[in-house]
C-alpha positions as CSV (number, residue, x, y, z in Angstrom):
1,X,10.6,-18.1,-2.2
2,X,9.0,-14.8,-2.9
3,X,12.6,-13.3,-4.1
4,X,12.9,-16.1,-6.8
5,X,8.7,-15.9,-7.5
6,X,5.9,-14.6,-7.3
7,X,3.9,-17.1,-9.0
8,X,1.2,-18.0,-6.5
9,X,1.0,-21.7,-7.1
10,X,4.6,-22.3,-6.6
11,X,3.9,-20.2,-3.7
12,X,1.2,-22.5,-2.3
13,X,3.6,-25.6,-3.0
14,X,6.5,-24.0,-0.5
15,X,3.9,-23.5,2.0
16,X,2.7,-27.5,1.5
17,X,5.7,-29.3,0.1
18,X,6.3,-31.3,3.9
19,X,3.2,-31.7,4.5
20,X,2.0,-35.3,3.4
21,X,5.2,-36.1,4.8
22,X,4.9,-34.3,8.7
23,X,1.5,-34.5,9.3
24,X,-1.7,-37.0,8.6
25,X,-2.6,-35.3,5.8
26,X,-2.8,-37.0,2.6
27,X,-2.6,-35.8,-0.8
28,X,-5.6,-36.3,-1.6
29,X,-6.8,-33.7,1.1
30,X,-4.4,-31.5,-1.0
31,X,-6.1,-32.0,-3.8
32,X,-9.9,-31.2,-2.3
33,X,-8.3,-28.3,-1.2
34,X,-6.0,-26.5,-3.4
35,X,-6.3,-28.6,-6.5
36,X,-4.8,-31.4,-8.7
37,X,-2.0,-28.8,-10.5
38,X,-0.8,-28.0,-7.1
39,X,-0.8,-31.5,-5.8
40,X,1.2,-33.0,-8.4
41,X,3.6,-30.5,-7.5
42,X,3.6,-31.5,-3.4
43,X,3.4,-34.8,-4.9
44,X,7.1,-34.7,-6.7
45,X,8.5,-33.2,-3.3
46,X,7.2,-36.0,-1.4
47,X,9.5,-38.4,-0.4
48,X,8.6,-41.9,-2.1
49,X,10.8,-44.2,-0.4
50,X,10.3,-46.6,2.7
51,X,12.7,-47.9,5.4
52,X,12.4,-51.0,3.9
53,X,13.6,-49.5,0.6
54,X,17.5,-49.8,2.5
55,X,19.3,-47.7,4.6
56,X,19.1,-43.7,4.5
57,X,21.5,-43.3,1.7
58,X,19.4,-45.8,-0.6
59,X,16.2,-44.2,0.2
60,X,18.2,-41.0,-0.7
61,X,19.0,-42.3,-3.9
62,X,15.6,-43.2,-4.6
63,X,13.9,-40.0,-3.5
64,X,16.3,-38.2,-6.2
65,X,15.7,-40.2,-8.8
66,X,12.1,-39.4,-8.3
67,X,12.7,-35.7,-7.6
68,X,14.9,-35.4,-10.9
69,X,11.2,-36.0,-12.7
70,X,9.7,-33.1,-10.7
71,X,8.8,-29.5,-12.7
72,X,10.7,-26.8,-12.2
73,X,8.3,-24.9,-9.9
74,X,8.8,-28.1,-7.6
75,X,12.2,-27.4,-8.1
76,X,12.2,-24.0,-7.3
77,X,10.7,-25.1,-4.0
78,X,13.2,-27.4,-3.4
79,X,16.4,-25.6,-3.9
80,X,14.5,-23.3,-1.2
81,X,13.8,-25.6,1.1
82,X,17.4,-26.8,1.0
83,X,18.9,-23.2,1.8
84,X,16.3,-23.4,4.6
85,X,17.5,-26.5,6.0
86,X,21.4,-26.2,5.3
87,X,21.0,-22.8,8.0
88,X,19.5,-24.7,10.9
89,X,21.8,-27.9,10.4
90,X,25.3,-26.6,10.0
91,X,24.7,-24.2,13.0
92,X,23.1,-26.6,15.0
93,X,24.2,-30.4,14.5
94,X,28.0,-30.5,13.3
95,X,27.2,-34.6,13.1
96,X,24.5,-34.6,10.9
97,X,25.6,-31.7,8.5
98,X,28.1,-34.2,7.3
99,X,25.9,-36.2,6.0
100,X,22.9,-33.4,4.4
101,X,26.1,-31.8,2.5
102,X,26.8,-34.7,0.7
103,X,23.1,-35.2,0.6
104,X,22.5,-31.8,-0.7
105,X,25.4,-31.8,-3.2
106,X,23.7,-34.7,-5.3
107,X,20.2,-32.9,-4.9
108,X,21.7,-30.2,-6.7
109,X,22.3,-32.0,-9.6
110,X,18.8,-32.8,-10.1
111,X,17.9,-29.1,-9.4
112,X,19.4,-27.4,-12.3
113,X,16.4,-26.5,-14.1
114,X,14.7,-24.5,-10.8
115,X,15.1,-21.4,-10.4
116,X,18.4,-19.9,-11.5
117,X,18.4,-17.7,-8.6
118,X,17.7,-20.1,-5.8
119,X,20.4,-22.3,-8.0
120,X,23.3,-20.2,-7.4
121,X,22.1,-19.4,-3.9
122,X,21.4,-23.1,-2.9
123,X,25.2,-24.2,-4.6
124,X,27.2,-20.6,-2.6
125,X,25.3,-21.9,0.6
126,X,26.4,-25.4,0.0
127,X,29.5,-24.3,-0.1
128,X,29.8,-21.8,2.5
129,X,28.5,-24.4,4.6
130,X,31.2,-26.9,3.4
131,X,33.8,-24.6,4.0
132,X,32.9,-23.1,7.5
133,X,32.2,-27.2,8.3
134,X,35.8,-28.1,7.1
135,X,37.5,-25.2,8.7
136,X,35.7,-25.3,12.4
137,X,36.5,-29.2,12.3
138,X,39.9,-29.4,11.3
139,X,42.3,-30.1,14.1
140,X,45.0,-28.0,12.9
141,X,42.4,-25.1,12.8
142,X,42.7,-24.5,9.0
């Protein structure tokens, strides 16, 4: 985050943007905090669907739709957060990385107007990770 900004709430929001979501905390303990600007900023990152919503790529669908309204600071954190993520599951679980590619391919749709940077990196990572996934699972070996 701090190569693509050093705007220090957008920095704040990368350090929270999980956390309503991985912990008890609420947003509203956000917001007592670190403030409402930086709240509705967690807030966009936050996932809004439920399981009852449908199954994972409904809730997907959802969560993008609402992510798609988010600023671009939230945005910025995002496309991070996805270059963080797409490291740790393409090394380390071949069975779910098929899924978070197409998963990630469709967040970066919605992602455009983030960082440019973090753009380009988040879509040359994608595919990197696309490519590396294709070619270590082909059975011909190509």
């Amino acid at each position: 985050m701090a190569s693509a900004t050093l705007d220090s709430e957008t920095l704040a929001v990368a350090w929270l943007h999980d956390t309503v979501e991985d912990t008890r905390t609420a947003l509203q303990d956000i917001t007592i905090e670190f403030g409402e600007s930086i709240t509705d900023l967690v807030r966009s990152l936050t996932d809004v669907s439920k399981p009852s919503d449908g199954n994972r790529a409904v809730r997907r669908d959802i969560d993008r739709q609402h992510l798609a309204k988010a600023d671009p600071k939230a945005k910025t954190v995002k496309l991070a957060d996805l270059i963080d993520n797409r490291l740790d599951i393409c090394r380390h679980d071949d069975r779910f990385a098929r899924v978070y590619l197409k998963e990630m391919a469709a967040l970066l749709q919605v992602l455009r107007d983030g960082n440019s940077k973090l753009y380009e990196l988040s879509a040359l990572t994608y595919e990197r990770c696309s490519a590396e996934f294709v070619k270590e699972k082909s059975p011909l070996g190509t």
